[in-house]
N, C-alpha and C positions, 0 to 999 in steps of 0.2 A: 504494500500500500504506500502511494506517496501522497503528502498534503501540501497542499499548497496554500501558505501563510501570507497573509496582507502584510507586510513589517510594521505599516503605520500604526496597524494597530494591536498587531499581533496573533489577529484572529483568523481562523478557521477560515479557507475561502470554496474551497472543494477536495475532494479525494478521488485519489485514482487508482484505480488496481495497474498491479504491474503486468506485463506483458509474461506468458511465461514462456518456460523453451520451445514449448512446439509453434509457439507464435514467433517467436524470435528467425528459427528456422524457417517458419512458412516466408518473414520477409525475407531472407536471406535470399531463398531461391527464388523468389517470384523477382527478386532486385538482380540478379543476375541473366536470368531471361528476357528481362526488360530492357538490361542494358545491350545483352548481343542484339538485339534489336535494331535497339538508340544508334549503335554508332555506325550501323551502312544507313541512317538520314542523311543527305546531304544536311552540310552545316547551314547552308543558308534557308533549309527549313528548321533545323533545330533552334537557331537561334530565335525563332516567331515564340516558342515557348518562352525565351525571356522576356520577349515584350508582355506576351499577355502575363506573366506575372507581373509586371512593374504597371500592368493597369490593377490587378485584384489587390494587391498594397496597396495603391492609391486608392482605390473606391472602398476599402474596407479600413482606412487609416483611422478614423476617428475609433472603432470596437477595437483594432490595437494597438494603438498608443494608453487608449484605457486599460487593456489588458498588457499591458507591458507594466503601467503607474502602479496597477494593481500589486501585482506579482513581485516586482523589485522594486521599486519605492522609488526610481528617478522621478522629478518634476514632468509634467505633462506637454509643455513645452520642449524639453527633452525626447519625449517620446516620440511626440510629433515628428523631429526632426530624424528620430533613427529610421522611422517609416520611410520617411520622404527617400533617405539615403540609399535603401536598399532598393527601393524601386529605381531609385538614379545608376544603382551599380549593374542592376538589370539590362536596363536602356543602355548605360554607355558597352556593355560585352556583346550586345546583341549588335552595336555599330562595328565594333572594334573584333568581335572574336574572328572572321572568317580572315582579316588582314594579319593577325597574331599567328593563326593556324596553318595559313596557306605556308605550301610547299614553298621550301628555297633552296636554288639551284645552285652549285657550291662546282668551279672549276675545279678539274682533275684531272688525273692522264684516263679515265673514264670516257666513255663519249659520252654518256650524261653522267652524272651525280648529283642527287639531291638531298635535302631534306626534310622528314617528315613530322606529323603530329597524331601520333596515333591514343587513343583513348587507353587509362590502363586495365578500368574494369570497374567494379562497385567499389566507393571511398568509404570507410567509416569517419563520420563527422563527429569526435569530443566536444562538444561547445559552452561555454562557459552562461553564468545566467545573467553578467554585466551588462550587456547587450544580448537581448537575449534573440532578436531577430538581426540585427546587423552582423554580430557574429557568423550565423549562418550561411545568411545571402550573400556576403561577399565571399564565402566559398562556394556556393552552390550553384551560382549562376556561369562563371569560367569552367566548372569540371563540369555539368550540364551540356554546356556549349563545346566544349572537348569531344564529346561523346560519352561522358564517364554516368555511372549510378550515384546515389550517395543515402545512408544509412544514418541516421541521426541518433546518436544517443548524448541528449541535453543532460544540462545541471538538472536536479529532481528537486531543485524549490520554485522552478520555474515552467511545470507541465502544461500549465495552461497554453502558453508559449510553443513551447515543443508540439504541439500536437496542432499550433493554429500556423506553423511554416509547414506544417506537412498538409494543411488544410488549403494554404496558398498553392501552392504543388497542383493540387485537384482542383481547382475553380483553373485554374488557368490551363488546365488540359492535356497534363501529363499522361503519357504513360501509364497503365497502374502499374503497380512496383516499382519503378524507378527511382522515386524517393520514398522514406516510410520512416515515421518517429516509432523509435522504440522504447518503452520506460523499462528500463531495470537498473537494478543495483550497480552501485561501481567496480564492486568484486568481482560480478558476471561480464565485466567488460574484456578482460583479458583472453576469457574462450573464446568472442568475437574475434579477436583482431586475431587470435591463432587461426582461425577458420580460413581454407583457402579458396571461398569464397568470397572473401576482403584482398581486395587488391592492393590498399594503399589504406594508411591513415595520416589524420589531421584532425591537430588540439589547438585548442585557444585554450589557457589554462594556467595553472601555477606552477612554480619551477618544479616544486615535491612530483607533482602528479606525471609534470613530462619527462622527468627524469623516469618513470615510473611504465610510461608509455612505449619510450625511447625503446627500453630496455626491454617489453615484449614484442614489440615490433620489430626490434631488428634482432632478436633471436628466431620469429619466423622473415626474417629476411625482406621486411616491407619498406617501400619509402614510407616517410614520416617529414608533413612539416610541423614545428611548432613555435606555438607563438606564444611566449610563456610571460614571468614576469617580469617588472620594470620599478626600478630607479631612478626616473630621467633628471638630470640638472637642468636649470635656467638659468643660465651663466648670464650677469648681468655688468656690463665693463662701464669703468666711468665716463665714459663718451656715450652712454645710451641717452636714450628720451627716458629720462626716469619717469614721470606719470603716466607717460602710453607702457613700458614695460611692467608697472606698476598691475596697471586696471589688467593687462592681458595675464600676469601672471595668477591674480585671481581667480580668471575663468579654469585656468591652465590645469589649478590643482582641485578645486571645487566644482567641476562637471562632473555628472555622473555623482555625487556625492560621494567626489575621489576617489570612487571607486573604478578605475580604470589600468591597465598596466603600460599603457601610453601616457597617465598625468603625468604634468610633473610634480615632483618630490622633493627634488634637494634645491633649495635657490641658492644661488653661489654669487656672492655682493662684492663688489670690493670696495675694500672697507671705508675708499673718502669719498661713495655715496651712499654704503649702507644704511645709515640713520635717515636720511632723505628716502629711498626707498623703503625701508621697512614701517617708516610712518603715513608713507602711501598707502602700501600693501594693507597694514591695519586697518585703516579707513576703509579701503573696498572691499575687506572682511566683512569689518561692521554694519555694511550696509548690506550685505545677504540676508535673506529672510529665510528664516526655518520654520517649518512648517507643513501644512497637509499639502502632500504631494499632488493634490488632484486640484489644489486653487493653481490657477495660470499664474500667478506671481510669486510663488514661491522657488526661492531656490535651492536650499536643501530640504530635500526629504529625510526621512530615513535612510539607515544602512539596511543591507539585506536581509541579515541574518543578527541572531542577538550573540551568536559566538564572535561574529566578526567584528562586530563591536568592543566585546572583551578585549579579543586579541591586540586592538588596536590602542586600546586604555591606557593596556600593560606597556607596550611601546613607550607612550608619551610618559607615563612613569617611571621607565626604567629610563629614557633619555634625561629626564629632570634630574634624577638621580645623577647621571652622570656628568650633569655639570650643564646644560641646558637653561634658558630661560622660560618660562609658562608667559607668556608675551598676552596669550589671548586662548578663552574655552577650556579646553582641558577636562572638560566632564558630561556625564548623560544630560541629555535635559530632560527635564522634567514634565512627562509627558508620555501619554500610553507610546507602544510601538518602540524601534529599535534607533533611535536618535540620536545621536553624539553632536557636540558641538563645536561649527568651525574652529579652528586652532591653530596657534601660530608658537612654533618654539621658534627662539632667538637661539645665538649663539652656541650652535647643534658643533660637537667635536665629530670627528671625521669616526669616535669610539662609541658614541650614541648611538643606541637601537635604530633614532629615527634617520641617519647615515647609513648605516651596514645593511638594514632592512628592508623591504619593501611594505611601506605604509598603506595599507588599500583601504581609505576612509580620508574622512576632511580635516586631514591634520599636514599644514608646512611645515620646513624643516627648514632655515636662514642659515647660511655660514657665510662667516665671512673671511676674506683674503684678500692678502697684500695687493697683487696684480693678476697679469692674467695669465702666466704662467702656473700659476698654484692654481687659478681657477681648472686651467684644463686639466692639471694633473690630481684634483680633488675631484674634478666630475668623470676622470677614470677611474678613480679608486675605488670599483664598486664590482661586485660578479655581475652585474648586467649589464647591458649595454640595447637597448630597443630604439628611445628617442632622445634628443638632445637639442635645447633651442640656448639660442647664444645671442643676445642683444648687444649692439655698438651700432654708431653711427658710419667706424670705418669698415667699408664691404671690403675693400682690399686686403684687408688684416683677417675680416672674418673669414674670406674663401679661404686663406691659408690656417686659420684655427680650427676652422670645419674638416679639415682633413686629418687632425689631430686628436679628436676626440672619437671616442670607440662607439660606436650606437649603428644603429641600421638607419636613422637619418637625422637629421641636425637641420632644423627651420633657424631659419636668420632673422632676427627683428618677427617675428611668428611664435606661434602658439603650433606644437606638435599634433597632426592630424594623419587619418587616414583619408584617403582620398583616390578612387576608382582608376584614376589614372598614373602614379604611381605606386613602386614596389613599396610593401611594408612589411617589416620584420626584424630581428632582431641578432646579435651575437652575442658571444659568451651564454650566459644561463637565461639568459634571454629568449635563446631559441635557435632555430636552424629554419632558413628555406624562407621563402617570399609568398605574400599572397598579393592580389590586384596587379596593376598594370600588365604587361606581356608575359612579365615574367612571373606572375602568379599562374596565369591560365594554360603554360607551358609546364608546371609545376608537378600535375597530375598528366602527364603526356608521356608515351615511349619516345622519346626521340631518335628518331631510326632514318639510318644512314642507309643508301638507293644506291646501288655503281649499277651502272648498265655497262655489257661490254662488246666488242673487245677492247682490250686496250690501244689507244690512240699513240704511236709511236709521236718522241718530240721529233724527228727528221719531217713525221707526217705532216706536220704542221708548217 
């Protein structure tokens, strides 16, 4: 049985039985048959099924944006916007996959050589409940369009969700089998992926669990992307716009009710604007509203879950401990549901939880440093490495400090985003492997080498 908890308020919202083996099975193969199907569609009919899904998220956006607020307690405003997105990642694969896909012809002593994009099979999908439709869709609309199947097994606090992307799936005229939510336990996840009926997997997720994933998928010998957790810095140099990096670094870390592995984390100040900055940054704390997730002006809601709020407490107390300022919150607020409040430690050591750690909730972490040399080698000092935004006025300094820092991408004078047309992902315990742009929808691809012969003598030529 899984439930599924409102955070705001803590209550009771539905229950669902779980799927059992012989259902698990029955999608297995009906996902495999559906997929040798899928992939002799020509692509520029497959990709019509992205489109009609990016019309059923839109025409059904306002029932899930509610059922998103519901489920995990981002603001509704928020919602809104993850809807919009995944139908946008729809649209832009259903423009872009046949040019990503197509054959390219690669000179050799061959008289042709090419290259190809062939489908690998059914994906299993890990997906996280932060996002709990955008996660998905930006995988499932490139391995779709591949020719690939894909198998869902979501977070279990968020089923309502899980079962309303595989409901998208059916309104817009899939296949049956193709796609299919599965609910079971996290334990029974590992039979899956051994099953060699799973061609390939792919987690959104936390470093524990990918580490954990890593390691039964590549004992049965599967690719695996993963896109685990984050650290990111906001490296802020005295040549910024201190009040525009200010307000953005706001959003940076309190979207999502921080709850993101793309926010940022660690603000990295140097130190003859940090007092200017960090009295910015409080202010546009203070003007966040906490509150029920479901007014349009609220912007923190609840956190997910009441464990992850614990987890997150303990953090900011073991950082105070270590030498930290409580600058701002620092405690539950008072009020049904899983709630914590914006917070700001100052003068975070490089030895502090909230430095070493990855904070998933509405707590920043200020350090500050000399110049910008300690900047960048305090915003590598971390096992992760996913995103990194670096504010200065001078671009020329920054393109060459952007190649300095370890992350899978580094926004300049920006706030870290994902975005359909660029790679996102991560190194070190970050992750491995790209999703979005070409080289996410190549990701889930055999890439397979064509020689036609005979061989082409160089005299011949």
């Amino acid at each position: 049985m899984i439930q599924s908890i409102n955070p705001a308020t803590g209550e009771e919202i539905a229950r669902f039985d779980l799927h059992s083996p012989q259902d698990v099975d029955a999608a297995l193969t009906k996902a495999v048959a559906a997929q040798a199907a899928w992939r002799e569609v020509p692509i520029a009919e497959r990709v019509e099924l992205l489109r009609r899904m990016a019309k059923v998220l839109r025409a059904n956006a306002e029932r899930y944006r509610l059922m998103i607020t519901r489920e995990m307690g981002k603001p509704l405003p928020e919602s809104a916007g993850e809807i919009e997105k995944c139908a946008w990642n729809c649209d832009f694969y259903a423009e872009q996959a046949p040019k990503f896909l197509a054959d390219e012809v690669v000179a050799s002593t061959a008289q042709e050589s090419l290259i190809a994009y062939d489908p690998l099979g059914v994906v299993l999908a890990i997906m996280p409940w932060n996002y709990p439709f955008w996660q998905f869709f930006r995988f499932v609309a490139p391995a779709l369009a591949a020719g690939n199947g894909a198998i869902l097994k979501h977070a279990n606090n968020v089923p309502e969700c899980a079962l309303a992307c595989e409901e998208v799936m059916r309104e817009a005229g899939a296949p049956e089998g193709l796609m299919r939510t599965i609910l079971i336990e996290a334990k029974d996840v590992a039979a899956i992926i051994a099953d060699d009926r799973i061609a390939a997997v792919t987690l959104t997720g936390s470093t524990e669990v990918g580490a954990i994933v890593a390691s039964q998928a590549g004992k049965a010998l599967k690719k695996q992307v993963l896109e685990l957790g984050g650290s990111d810095p906001f490296i802020v140099l005295a040549d910024a716009d201190i009040e525009e990096a200010a307000r953005v670094a706001v959003k940076a870390r309190f979207v999502n009710v921080g709850q993101s592995c793309v926010n940022a984390k660690r603000f990295i100040v140097e130190e003859s604007i940090a007092d200017r900055f960090v009295a910015a940054y409080i202010k546009g704390v203070g003007e966040l509203k906490v509150g029920d997730p479901m007014e349009s002006d609220t912007n923190i809601g609840p956190m997910a879950r009441a464990n992850l709020r614990d987890t997150l407490h303990d953090q900011v107390n073991r950082s105070v401990a270590s030498g930290a300022t409580l600058a701002v919150g620092g405690q539950f607020v008072d009020r049904p549901g899983f709630y914590y409040a914006p917070t700001v430690l100052d003068h975070v050591t490089p030895e502090a939880a909230a430095f070493t750690e990855e904070t998933f909730g509405p707590v920043a972490a200020i350090i500050r440093v000399k110049d910008a040399d300690e900047a960048i080698r305090l915003a590598n000092q971390t096992e992760f490495g996913l995103g990194a935004a670096l504010w200065t006025k001078d671009l020329a300094n920054a393109r060459k400090l952007a190649r300095k820092i370890e992350a899978g991408a580094v926004f300049i004078n920006g706030m870290v985003a994902s975005d359909p047309r660029l790679p996102f992902g991560g190194i070190k315990r970050s992750g491995y492997g790209r999703e979005l742009g070409y080289h996410g929808i190549r990701e889930f691809t055999n890439i397979k080498t064509i020689w036609i012969g005979p061989v082409r003598s160089v005299a011949a030529k």
